[in-house]
N, C-alpha and C positions, 0 to 999 in steps of 0.2 A: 504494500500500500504506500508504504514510505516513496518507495522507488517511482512510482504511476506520479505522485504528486511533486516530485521534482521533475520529471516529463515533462508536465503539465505548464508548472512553471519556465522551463526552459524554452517549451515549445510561446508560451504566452510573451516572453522576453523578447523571442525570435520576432515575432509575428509583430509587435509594439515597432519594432526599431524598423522592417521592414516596410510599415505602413499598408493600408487596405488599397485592395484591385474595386475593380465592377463589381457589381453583385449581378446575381444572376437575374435577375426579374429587371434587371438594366439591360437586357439584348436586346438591340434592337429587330432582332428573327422574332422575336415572340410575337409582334402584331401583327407580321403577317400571318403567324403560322394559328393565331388565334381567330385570325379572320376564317380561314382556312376550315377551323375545327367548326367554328358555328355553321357552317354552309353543309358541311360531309352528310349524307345522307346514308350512310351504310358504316356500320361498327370497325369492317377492316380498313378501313380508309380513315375513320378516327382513330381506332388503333394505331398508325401507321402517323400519324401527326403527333399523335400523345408522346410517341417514345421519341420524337425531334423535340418537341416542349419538355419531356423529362431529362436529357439529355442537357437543355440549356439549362436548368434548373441545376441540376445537380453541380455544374461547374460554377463555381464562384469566384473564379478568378485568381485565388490564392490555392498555389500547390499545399501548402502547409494544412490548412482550412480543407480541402478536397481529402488529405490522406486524413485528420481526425475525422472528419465524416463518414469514410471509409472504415474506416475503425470501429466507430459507433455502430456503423451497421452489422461489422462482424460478429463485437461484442451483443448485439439484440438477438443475432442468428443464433446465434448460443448461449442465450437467454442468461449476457451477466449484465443484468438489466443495470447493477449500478455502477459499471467502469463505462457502459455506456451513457446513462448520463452525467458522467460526471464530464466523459470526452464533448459530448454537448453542449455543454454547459461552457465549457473552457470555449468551444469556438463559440458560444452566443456571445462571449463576453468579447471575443477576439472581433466578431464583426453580427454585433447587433442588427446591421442592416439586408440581412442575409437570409431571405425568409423561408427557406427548405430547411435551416436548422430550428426556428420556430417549429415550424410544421411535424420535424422529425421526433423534435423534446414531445410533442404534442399526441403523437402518437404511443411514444416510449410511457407516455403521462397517463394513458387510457391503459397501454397494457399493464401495470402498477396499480389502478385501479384510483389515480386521482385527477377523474373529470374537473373539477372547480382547476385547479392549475393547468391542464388540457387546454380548458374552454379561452383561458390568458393564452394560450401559448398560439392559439387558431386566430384568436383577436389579432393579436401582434402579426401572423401569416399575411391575413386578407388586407392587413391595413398596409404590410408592405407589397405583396402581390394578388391587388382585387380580384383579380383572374385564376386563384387556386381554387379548379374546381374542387379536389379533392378536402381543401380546409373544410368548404362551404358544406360539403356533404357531410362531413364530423361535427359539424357544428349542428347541423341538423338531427344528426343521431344524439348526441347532447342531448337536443330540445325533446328529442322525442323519449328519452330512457325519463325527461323529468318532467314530461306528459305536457308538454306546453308542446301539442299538434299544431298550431298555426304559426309559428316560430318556425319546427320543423320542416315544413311543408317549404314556406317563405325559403328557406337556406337550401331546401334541393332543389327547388324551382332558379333559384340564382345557381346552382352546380349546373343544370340544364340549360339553362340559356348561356353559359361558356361552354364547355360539351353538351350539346344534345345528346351522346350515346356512351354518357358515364352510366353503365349498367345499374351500380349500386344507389346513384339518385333515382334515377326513373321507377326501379324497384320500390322507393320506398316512398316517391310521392305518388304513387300510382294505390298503395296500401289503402 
């Protein structure tokens, strides 16, 4: 543990002196490929844009920032739920304006079982990239686990109007 948190620090020192790149909901590829996605009429053709939108999402411009991301994710794969967020957490701090680490802590926050820090961590997502449909859809399972249906409804209706053919909204505002 000792060792992980001088990592962390070192890696955090690195990263200070360095200075922050783009973020990724900064491409300028997204709006067209956004434009793109609301038009698709058929799921493999939104499939087929989603993974060029996740694609810019997940690069943030900082190698350092892309390998603890990297990391976090391996650490979730094999469920060490808290080196992963701790790796999280180091890059939220490293570049707060980075909104797939929102999104990811946000995730990692539901499978721990703390929706109320979740639901902060989805706020902060959409406020930096209005355009995650995936936030908007958690945001909506949120509303709908604490029975406020018309919250729910509203937030996969907003995932649907950015993807039309996110399975997981249409599934649940079609309920």
């Amino acid at each position: 543990m000792t060792r992980m948190r001088t990592v962390m620090l070192v890696v955090s020192i690195f990263c200070a002196l360095a200075g922050a790149a783009s973020a990724d909901q900064n491409n300028p590829r997204l709006e067209r490929l956004f434009n793109q996605l609301a038009a698709v009429r058929t799921a493999p053709d939104a499939a087929m844009i989603v993974a060029q939108i996740d694609a810019l999402w997940e690069q943030s411009g900082s190698d350092t920032v892309d390998l603890l991301m990297a990391r976090a994710a391996a650490a979730v794969e094999a469920q060490d739920f808290d080196t992963a967020m701790q790796l999280l957490n180091v890059t939220a701090e490293m570049r707060p304006d980075f909104a797939e680490v929102w999104y990811r802590r946000a995730e990692l926050l539901l499978q721990m079982d703390s929706p109320q820090e979740a639901a902060t961590d989805l706020a902060k997502t959409v406020r930096l990239e209005p355009r995650h449909f995936r936030a908007h859809a958690l945001i909506g399972r949120l509303a709908d686990v604490a029975g406020k249906r018309d919250a729910a409804l509203a937030a996969y209706k907003r995932a649907l109007m950015i993807n039309p053919m996110f399975e997981p909204a249409t599934k649940r505002a079609g309920e």
